[in-house]
C-alpha positions as CSV (number, residue, x, y, z in Angstrom):
1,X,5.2,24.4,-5.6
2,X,5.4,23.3,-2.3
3,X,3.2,20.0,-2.0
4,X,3.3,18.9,1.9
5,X,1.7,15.2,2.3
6,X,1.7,15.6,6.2
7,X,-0.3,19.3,5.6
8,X,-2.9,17.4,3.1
9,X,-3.6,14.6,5.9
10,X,-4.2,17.4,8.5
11,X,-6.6,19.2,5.6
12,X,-8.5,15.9,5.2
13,X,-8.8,14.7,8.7
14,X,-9.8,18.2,10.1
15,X,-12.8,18.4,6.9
16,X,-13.5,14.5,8.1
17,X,-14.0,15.6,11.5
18,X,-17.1,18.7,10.1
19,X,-18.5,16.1,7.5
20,X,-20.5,16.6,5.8
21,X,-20.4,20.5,7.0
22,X,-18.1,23.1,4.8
23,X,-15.5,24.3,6.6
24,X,-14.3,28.1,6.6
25,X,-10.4,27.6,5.9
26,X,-9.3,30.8,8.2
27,X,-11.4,29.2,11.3
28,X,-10.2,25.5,10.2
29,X,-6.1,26.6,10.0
30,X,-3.9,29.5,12.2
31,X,-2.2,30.2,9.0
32,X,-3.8,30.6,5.7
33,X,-0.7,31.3,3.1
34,X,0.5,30.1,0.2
35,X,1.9,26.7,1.3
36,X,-1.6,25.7,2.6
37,X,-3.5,27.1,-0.5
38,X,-1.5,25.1,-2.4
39,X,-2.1,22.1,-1.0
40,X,-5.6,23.2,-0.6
41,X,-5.8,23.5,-4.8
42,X,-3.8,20.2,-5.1
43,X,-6.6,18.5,-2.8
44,X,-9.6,19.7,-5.3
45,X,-7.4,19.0,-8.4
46,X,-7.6,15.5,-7.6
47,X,-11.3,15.5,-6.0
48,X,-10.5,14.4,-2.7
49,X,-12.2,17.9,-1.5
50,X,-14.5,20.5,-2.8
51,X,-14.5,24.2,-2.6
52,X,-17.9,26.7,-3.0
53,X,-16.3,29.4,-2.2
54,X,-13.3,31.4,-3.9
55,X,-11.7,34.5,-3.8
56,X,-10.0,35.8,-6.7
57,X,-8.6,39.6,-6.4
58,X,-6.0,40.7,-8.5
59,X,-3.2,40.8,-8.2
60,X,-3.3,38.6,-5.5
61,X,-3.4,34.5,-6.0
62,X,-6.8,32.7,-5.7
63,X,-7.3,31.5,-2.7
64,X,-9.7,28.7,-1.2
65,X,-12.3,30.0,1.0
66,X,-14.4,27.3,2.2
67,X,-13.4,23.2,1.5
68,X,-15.7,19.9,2.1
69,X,-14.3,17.0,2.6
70,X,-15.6,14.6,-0.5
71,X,-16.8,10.6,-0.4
72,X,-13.5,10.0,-2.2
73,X,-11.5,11.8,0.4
74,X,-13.2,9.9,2.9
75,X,-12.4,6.7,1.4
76,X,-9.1,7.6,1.0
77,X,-8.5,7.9,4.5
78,X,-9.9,4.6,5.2
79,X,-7.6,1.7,5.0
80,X,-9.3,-0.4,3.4
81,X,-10.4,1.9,0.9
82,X,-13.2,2.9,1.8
83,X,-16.7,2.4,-0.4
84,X,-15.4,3.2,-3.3
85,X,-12.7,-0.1,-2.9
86,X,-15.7,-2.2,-2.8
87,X,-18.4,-0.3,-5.2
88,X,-14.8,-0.1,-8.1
89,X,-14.7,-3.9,-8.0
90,X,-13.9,-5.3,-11.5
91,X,-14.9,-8.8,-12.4
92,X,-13.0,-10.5,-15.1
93,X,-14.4,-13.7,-16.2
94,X,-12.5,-16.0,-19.2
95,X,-14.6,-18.4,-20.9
96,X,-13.5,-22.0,-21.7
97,X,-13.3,-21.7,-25.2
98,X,-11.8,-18.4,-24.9
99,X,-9.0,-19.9,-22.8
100,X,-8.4,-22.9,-24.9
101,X,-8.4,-20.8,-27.6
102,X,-5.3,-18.9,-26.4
103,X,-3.1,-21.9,-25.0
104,X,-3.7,-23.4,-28.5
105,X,-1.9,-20.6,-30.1
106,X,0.7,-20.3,-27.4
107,X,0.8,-24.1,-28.5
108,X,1.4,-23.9,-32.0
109,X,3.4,-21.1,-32.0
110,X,6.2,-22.8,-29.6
111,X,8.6,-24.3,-30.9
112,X,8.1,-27.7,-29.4
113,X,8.1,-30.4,-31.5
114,X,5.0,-31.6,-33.7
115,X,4.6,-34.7,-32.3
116,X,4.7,-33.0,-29.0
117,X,2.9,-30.2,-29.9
118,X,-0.1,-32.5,-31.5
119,X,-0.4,-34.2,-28.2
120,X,-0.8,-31.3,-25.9
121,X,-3.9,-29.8,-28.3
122,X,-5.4,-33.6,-28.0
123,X,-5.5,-33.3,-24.3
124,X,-6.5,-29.9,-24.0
125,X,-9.6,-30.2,-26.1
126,X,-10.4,-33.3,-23.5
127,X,-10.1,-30.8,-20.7
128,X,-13.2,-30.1,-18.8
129,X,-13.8,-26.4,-18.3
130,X,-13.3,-26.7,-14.5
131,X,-10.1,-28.8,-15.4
132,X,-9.1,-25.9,-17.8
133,X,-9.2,-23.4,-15.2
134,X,-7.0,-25.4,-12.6
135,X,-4.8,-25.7,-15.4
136,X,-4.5,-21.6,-15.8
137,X,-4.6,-20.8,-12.4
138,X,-1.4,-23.1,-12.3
139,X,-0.1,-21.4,-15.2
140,X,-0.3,-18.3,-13.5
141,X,0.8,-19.1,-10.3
142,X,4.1,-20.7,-11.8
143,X,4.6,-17.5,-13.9
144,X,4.4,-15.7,-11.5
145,X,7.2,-17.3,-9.5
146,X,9.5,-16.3,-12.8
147,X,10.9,-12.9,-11.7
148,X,10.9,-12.0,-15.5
149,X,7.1,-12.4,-15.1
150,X,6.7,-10.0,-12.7
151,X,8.9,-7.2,-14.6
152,X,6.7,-8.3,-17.7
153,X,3.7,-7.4,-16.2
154,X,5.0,-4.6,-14.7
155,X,5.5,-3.4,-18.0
156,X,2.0,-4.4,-19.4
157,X,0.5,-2.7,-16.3
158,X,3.1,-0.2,-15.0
């Protein structure tokens, strides 16, 4: 397989440039072989182009005839992602009780003291919920300062 990052660009920016036409590949590229119709394939596999048009006559490979650029090849392009960056947005929101919910059981299943332990759940149930969330915000900013925090949610999100 001969997958050629620089040769997808140029397939992406020269189907930008005839958006939202389709592009005939043997007036778009001087050489239409293997190495692009690879890369051509590769492109569609992962939807950042389209194809209408292909030939397949054996015993020779398929080949891509036509290609259009797609909305999420565009957007790929963009640096800053494009649409899609700002239409995939996903908002995560905690509630209060859901939040002192969980730093109660981190509490009682530490291995602090009782005394101790019987303190911190007091003045966590006093906390306001727009005092709980400075409180986790903290949390996480401080976690994430621990370099074994980072390789721990590498491996949650890796």
């Amino acid at each position: 397989m001969q997958i050629n990052r620089e040769l997808q660009k140029t397939i992406l920016l020269k189907l930008r440039d005839i958006y939202p036409l389709v592009g005939e590949i043997d007036k778009l590229f001087e050489a239409n072989d293997q190495k692009l119709q690879t890369n051509l394939f590769y492109l569609v596999e992962h939807d950042l182009i389209e194809s209408e048009a292909v030939r397949n006559v054996y015993p020779m490979p398929r080949q891509i005839m036509t290609a259009k650029i797609t909305a999420r090849g565009l957007d790929f392009l963009e640096d800053d992602g494009g649409l899609g960056a700002f239409l995939n947005v996903v908002t995560i929101r905690l509630e209060a009780d859901t939040l002192r919910q969980l730093l109660e059981t981190k509490i009682n299943a530490s291995d602090m003291p009782e005394a101790d332990k019987q303190t911190l759940l007091a003045k966590l149930k006093s906390f306001s919920g727009d005092v709980l969330k400075s409180v986790i915000i903290k949390l996480i900013e401080k976690s994430l300062e621990r370099r074994d925090m980072i390789t721990q949610l590498w491996a949650i999100v890796g």
